[in-house]
Steps between C-alpha positions, in 0.01 A plus 500: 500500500628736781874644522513303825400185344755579239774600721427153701499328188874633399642467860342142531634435152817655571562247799418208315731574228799564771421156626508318174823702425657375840311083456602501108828637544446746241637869643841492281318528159222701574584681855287612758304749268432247230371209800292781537336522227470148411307418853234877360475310183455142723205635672321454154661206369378316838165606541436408137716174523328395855193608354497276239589202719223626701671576772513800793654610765307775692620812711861664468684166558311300252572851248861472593532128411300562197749774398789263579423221283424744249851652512680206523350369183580881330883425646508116359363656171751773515760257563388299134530798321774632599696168459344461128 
């Protein structure tokens, strides 16, 4: 892997995880910084999750979707834990 295909990886990551933050609500507990993170850490919880479904989305929008549905399961997760 390149540091552009890294770099692309965090910023696409990085949007997906502001989205989730802003569709589940979530930027009181974990801010702006911690959305963040969550939609990073979303880009591999959705590839692997889609992938076992077996399904894909191709080209940045399909990466940004995957990323998305990744983070918002990391922020429903989140939300478990923290309430446990």
């Amino acid at each position: 892997m390149t540091l552009e295909a890294i770099l692309i990886w965090i910023v696409i990551g990085a949007v997906a995880g502001w989205l989730a933050g802003l569709v589940m609500k979530s930027a009181g507990p974990y801010g702006l910084i911690g959305d963040i993170i969550l939609g990073i850490l979303g880009a591999f919880v959705g590839g692997w999750l889609l992938g076992m479904l077996g399904v894909a989305f191709g080209g940045l929008l399909g990466s940004i979707v995957t990323a998305f549905i990744g983070a918002c399961v990391l922020i429903f997760l989140a939300r478990l834990i923290k309430r446990a």
